[in-house]
Backbone as a printed PyTorch tensor [residue, N CA C, xyz], in Angstrom:
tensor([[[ 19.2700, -32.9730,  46.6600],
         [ 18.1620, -33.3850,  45.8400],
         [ 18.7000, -33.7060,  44.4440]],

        [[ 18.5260, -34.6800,  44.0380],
         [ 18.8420, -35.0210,  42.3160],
         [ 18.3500, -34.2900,  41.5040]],

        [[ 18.8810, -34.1030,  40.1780],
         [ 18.7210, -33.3420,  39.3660],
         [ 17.5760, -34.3930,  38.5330]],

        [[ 16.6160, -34.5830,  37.5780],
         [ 16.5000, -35.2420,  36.4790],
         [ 15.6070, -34.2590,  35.4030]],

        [[ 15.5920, -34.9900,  34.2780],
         [ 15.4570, -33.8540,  32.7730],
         [ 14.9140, -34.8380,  32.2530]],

        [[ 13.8480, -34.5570,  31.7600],
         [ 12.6710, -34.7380,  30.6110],
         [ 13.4720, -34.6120,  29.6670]],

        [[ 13.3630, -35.9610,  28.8650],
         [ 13.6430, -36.1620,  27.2230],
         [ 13.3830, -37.2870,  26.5750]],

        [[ 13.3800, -37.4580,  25.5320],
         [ 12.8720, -38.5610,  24.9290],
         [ 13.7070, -39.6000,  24.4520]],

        [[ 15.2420, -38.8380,  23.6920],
         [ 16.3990, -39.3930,  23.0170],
         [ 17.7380, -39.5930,  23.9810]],

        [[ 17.9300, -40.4000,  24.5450],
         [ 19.3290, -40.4560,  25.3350],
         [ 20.2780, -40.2160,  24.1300]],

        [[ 20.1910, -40.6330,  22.9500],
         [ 21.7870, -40.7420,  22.6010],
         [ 21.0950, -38.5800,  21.7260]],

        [[ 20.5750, -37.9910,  21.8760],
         [ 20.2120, -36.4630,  21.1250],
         [ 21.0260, -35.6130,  22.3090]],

        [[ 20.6080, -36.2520,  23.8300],
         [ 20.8600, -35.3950,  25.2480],
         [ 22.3820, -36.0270,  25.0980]],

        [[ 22.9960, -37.0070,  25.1390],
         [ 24.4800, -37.1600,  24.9560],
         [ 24.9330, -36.5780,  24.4920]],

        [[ 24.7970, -36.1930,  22.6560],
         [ 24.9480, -35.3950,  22.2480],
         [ 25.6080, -33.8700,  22.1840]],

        [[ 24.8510, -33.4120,  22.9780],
         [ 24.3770, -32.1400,  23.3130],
         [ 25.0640, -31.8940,  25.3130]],

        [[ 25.4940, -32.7760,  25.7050],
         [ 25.9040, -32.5450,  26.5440],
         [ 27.3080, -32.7030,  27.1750]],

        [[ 28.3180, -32.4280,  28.1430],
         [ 29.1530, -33.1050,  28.6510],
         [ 29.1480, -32.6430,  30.2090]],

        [[ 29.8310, -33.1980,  31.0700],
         [ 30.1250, -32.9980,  32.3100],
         [ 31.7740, -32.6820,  32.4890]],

        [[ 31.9450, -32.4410,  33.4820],
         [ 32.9280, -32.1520,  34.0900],
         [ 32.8730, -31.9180,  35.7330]],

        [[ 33.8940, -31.8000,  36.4420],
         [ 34.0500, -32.2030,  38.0720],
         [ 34.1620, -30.6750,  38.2230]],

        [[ 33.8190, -29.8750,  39.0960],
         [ 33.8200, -28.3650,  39.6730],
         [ 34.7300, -28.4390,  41.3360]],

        [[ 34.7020, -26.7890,  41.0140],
         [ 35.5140, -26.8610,  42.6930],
         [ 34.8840, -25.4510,  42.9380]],

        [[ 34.7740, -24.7720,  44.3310],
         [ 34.0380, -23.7580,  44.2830],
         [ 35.7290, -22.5810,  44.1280]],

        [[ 35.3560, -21.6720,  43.7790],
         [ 36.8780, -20.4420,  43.8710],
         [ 36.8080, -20.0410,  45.0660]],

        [[ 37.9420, -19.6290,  45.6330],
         [ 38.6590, -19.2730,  47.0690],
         [ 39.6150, -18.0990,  46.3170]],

        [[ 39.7250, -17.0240,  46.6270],
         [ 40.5810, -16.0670,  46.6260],
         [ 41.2940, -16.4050,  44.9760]],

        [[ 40.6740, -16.4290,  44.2720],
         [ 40.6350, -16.6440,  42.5310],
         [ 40.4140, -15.4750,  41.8360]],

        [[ 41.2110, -14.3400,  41.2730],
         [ 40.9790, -12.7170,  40.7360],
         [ 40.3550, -13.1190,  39.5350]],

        [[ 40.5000, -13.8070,  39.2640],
         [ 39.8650, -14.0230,  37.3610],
         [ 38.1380, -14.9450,  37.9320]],

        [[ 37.4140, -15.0200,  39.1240],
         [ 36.1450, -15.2130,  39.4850],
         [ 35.6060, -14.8870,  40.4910]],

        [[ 34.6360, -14.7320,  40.6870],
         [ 34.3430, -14.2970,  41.8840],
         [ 33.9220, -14.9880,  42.9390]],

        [[ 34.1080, -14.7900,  44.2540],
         [ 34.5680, -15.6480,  45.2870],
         [ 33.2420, -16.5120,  45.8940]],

        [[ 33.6280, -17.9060,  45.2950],
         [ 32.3030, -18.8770,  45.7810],
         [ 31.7090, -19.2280,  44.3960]],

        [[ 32.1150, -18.8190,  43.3780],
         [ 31.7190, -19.3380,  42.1180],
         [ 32.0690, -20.7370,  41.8970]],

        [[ 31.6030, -21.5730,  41.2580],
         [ 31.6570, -22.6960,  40.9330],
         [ 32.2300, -23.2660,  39.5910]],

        [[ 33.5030, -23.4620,  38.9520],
         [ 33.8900, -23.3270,  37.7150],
         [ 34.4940, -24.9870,  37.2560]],

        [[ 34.3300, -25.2510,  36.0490],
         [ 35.2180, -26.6600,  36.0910],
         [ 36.9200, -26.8250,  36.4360]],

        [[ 36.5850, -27.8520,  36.8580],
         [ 38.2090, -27.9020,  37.3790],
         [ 38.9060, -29.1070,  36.4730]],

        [[ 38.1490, -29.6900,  35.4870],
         [ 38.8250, -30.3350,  34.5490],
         [ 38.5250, -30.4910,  33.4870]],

        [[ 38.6960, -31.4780,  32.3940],
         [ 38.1410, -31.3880,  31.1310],
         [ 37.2740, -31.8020,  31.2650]],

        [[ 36.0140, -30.9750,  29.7170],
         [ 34.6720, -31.5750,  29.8450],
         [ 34.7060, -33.0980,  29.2800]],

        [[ 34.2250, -33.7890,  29.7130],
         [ 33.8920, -35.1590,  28.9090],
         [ 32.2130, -35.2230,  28.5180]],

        [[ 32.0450, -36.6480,  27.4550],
         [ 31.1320, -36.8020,  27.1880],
         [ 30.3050, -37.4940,  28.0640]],

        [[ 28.3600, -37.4320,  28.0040],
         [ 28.1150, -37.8950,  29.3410],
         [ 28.0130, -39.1700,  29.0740]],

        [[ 28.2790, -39.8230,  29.8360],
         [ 27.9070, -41.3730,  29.9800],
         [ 26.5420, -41.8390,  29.9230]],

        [[ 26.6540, -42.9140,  29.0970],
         [ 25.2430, -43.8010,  29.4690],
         [ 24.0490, -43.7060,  30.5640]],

        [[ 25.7340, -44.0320,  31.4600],
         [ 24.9340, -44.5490,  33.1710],
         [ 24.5020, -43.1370,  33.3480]],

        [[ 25.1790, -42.1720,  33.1160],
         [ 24.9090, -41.0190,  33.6410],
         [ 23.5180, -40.0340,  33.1500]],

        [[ 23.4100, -40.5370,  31.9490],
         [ 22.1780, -40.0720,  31.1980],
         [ 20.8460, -40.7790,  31.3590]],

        [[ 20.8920, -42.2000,  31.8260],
         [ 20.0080, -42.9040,  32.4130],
         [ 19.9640, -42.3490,  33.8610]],

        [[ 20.5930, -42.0400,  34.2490],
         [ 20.2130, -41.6330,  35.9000],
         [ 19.2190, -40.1930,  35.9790]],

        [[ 19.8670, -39.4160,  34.5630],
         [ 18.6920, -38.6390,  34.9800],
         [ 17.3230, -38.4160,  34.1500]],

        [[ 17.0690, -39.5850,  33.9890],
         [ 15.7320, -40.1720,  33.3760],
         [ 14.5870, -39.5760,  34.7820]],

        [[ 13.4770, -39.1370,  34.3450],
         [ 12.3340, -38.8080,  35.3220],
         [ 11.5260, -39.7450,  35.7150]],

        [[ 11.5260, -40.0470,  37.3410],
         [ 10.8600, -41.3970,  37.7230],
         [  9.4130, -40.4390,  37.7990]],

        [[  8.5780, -41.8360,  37.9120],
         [  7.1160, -41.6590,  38.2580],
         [  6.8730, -40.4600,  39.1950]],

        [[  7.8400, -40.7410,  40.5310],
         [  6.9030, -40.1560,  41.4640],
         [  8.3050, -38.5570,  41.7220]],

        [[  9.0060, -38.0050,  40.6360],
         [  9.6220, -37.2040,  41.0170],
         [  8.6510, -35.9160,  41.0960]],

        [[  9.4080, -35.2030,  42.6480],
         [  9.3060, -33.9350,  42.8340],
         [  9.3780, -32.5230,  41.7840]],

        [[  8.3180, -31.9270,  41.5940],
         [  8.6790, -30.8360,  40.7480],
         [ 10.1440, -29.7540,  40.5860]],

        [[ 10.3960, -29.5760,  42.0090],
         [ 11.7580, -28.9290,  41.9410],
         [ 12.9340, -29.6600,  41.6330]],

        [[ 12.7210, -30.9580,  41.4370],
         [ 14.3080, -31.8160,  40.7100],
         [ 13.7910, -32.0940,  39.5010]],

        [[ 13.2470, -31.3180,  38.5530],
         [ 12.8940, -31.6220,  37.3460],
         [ 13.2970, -30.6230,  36.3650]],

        [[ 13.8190, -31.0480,  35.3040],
         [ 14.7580, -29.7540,  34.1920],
         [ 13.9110, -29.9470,  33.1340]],

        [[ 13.2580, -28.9420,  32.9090],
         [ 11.6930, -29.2280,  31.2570],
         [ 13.2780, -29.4860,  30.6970]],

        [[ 12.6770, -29.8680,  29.1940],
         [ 13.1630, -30.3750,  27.9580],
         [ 12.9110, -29.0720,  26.5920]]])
């Protein structure tokens, strides 16, 4: 299910955000097993990426992140 987030300012949520790619941990002592941690550097979010999670008309309540 997609994620999307209520906001008004794409370039305030850029801002304020970055991404990064995850891997889940496997036998990792410094997390605990099945945790989800980044596995690279954070970057800033993209455009495309901040437009994607713009809230359509007809989205579902559970893929929705209040603001």
């Amino acid at each position: 299910m997609p994620l999307h987030i209520a906001f008004n300012d794409l370039d305030a949520l850029r801002e304020r955000c970055e991404t990064a790619t995850v891997r889940a941990t496997k036998q990792d002592p410094a997390y605990e097993e099945g945790s989800v941690v980044p596995s690279g550097l954070w970057q800033p979010l993209t455009e495309a990426d901040g437009l994607s999670l713009v809230v359509q008309a007809m989205c579902a309540d559970l893929a929705l992140a209040g603001k």
